[in-house]
N, C-alpha and C positions, 0 to 999 in steps of 0.2 A: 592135852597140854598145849598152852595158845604162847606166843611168844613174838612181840616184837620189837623186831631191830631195827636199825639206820642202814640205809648201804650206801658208800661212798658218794653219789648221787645226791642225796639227800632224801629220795623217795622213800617212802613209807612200803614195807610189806611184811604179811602177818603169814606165819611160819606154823603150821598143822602140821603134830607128829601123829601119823597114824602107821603101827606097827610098824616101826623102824623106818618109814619111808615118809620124806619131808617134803610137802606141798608147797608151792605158794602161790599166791592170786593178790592180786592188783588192790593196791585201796582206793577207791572209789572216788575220792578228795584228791589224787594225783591224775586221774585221765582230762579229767578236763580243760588242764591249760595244757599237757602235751599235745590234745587237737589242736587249739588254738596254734602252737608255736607250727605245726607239723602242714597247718592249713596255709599258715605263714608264709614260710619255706617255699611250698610247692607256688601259692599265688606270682612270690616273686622270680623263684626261676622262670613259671610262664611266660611271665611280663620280659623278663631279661632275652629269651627264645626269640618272643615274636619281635623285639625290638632286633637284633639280632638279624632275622630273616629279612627287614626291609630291605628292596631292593636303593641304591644312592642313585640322585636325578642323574638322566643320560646328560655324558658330559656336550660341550655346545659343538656343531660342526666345525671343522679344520679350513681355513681360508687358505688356500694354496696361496703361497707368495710369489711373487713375482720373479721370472729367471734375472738374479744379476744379469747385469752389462760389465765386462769392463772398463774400466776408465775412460781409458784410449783409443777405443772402439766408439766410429764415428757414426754409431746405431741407435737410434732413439725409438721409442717401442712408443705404444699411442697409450695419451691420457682420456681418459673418459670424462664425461662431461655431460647434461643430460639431453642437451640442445646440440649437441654436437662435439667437436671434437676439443680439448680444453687446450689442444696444442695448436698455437695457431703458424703459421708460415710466411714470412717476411718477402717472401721470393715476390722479383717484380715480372719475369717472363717462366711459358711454361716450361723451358728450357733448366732454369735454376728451380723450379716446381720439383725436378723429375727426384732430386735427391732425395727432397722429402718424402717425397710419395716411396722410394725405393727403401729410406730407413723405415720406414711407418710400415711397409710390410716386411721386413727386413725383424722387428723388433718383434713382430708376432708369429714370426714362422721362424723362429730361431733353431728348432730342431728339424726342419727341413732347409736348410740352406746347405748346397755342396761346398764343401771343407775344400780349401786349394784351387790349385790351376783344374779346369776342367779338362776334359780328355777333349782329344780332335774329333773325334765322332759324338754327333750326340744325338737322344733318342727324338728331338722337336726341339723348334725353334717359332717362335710369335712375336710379334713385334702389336702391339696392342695402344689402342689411343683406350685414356681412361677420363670421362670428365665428371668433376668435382663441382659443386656448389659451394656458396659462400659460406656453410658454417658443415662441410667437409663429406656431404652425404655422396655417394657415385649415382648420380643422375644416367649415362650412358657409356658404357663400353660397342668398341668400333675396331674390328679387326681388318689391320692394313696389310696383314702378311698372317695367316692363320697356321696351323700346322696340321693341315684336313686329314695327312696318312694317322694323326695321331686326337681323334675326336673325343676319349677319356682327358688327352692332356687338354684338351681345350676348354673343354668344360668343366675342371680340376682349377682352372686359371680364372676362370670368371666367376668360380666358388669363392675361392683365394680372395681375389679385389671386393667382392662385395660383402661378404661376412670380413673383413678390414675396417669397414666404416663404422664410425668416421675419422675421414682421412683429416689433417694438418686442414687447418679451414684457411684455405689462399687471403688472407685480412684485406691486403693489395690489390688486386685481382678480381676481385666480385668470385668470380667462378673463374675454373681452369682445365683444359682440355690440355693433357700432356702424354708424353707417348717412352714407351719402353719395351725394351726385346727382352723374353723369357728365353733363358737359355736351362731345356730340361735333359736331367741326366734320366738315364734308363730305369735309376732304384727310387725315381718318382722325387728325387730332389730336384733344388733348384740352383740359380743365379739370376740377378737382372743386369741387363749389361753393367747401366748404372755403377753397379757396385763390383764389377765381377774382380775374380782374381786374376783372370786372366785363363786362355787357351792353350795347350801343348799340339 
């Protein structure tokens, strides 16, 4: 006895009674579009996966900004420029030179400069002539007073001045030979007279 129904679904399937025990099997005119929808399915989750797994472009490198300045603070850090230095120096002797030259590394060594009065002992002292050309490169340093017990500090200071350039390009001046005392503390800071706060 053959019999068929509907099941909710809609799909077609044909019902064998054989001794009390009722079979069913597939109609033949249903399998074909359930691959289709099932082939479907599967293709777009693929697609959904691997879209998914791409990795997003590295984002671009971080430009460190520049340390503010205070206001108030008579510290000018150096502009770059590709011929030299884009900040240029009005100063007419190397006397009025030295301030610049003192903010111009003042502005780049911000986290080495000693905070406050210095202490009465200190670990060197240099008194350093530094000459500049007209568009701010250091042509020659010329130690008038060295600090030979301390030859790391010395050549820490000549690091210092020439990885600076370029300095404030003297406009006035052509070139400028100008002179300042390092006053170094023991934890490798600094001061220039120039600028100091002052001694205890």
């Amino acid at each position: 006895m053959k019999k068929i129904g509907k099941i909710a679904s809609n799909e077609s399937f044909v019902l064998k009674q054989t001794h009390h025990t009722f079979t069913m099997r597939q109609d033949p005119l249903t399998v074909a579009p359930r691959r289709f929808w099932l082939v479907a399915l599967v293709s777009s989750a693929a697609a959904a996966l691997v879209a998914a797994c791409k990795t997003a472009p590295p984002e671009p490198p971080k430009v460190a900004a520049p340390v503010p300045i205070e206001p108030s603070s008579p510290i000018i850090g150096p502009i770059p420029s590709n011929e030299g230095s884009a900040r240029s120096s009005a100063a007419t002797t190397p006397r009025a030179y030295r301030s610049d030259g003192a903010t111009h590394l003042y502005g780049l060594n911000a986290g080495r400069i000693f905070k406050g009065r210095m202490p009465p002992l200190l670990y060197a002292i240099g008194v350093l002539n530094v000459e500049i050309d007209r568009v701010g490169r250091v042509t020659r340093l010329d130690w008038m007073r060295a600090p030979n017990h301390a030859p790391e500090v010395v050549a820490e200071i000549e690091r210092t001045v020439r990885s600076a350039a370029p300095f404030p390009a003297p406009t006035r001046m052509g070139k400028v030979v100008y002179t300042d005392t390092w006053l170094w503390h023991k934890s490798g800071k600094f001061q220039l007279d120039t600028l100091t706060e002052g001694q205890n």
